[in-house]
C-alpha positions in Angstrom: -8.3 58.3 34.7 -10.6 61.1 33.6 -13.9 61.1 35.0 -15.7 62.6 32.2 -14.3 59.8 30.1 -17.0 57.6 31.6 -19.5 59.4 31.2 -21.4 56.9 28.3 -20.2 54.0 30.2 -21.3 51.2 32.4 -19.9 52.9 35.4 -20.0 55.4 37.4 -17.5 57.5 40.1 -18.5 57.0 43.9 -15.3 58.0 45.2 -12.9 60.9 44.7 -10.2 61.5 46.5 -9.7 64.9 48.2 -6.0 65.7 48.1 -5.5 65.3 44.1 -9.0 64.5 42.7 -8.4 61.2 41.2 -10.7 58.8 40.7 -11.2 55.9 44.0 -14.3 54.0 43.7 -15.9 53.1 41.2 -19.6 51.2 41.1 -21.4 49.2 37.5 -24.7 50.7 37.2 -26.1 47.5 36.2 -24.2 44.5 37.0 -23.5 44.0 41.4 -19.8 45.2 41.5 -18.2 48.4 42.7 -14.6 48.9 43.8 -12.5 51.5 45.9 -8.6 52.0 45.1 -7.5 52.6 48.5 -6.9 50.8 52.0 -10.3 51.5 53.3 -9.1 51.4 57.1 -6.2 53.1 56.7 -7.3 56.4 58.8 -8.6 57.9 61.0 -10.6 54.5 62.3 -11.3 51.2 61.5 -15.0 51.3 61.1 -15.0 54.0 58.7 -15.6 52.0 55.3 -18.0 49.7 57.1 -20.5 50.8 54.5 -18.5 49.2 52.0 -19.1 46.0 53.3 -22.3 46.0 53.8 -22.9 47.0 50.5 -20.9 44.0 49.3 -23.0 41.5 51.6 -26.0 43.3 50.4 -25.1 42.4 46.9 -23.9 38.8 48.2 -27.6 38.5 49.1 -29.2 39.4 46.2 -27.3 37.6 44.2 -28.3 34.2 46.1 -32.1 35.4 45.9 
């Protein structure tokens, strides 16, 4: 995907990745999703994407307000 193709759309990049400069994560800037097109954990730790998670119980909350 191009990233400048979304540039009048409902979303926005958050992650890009390093090696090649595709497009990895992806957030709505109005609605409570985001996504990441990787394995989150898969190096160099397991606690590395922890933010993600919170972000998604963050939202989870919210959205039960």
């Amino acid at each position: 995907m191009d990233p400048e193709s979304l540039a009048d759309s409902a979303v926005e990049v958050t992650h890009i990745n390093l090696n090649d400069q595709t497009v990895e994560g992806l957030r709505h800037k109005s609605e409570p999703l985001f996504c990441v097109q990787y394995h989150p954990e898969a190096a160099p730790g397991p606690h590395d994407s922890l933010y993600l998670f919170d972000d998604f119980i963050a939202l989870m909350k919210e959205a039960k307000r």
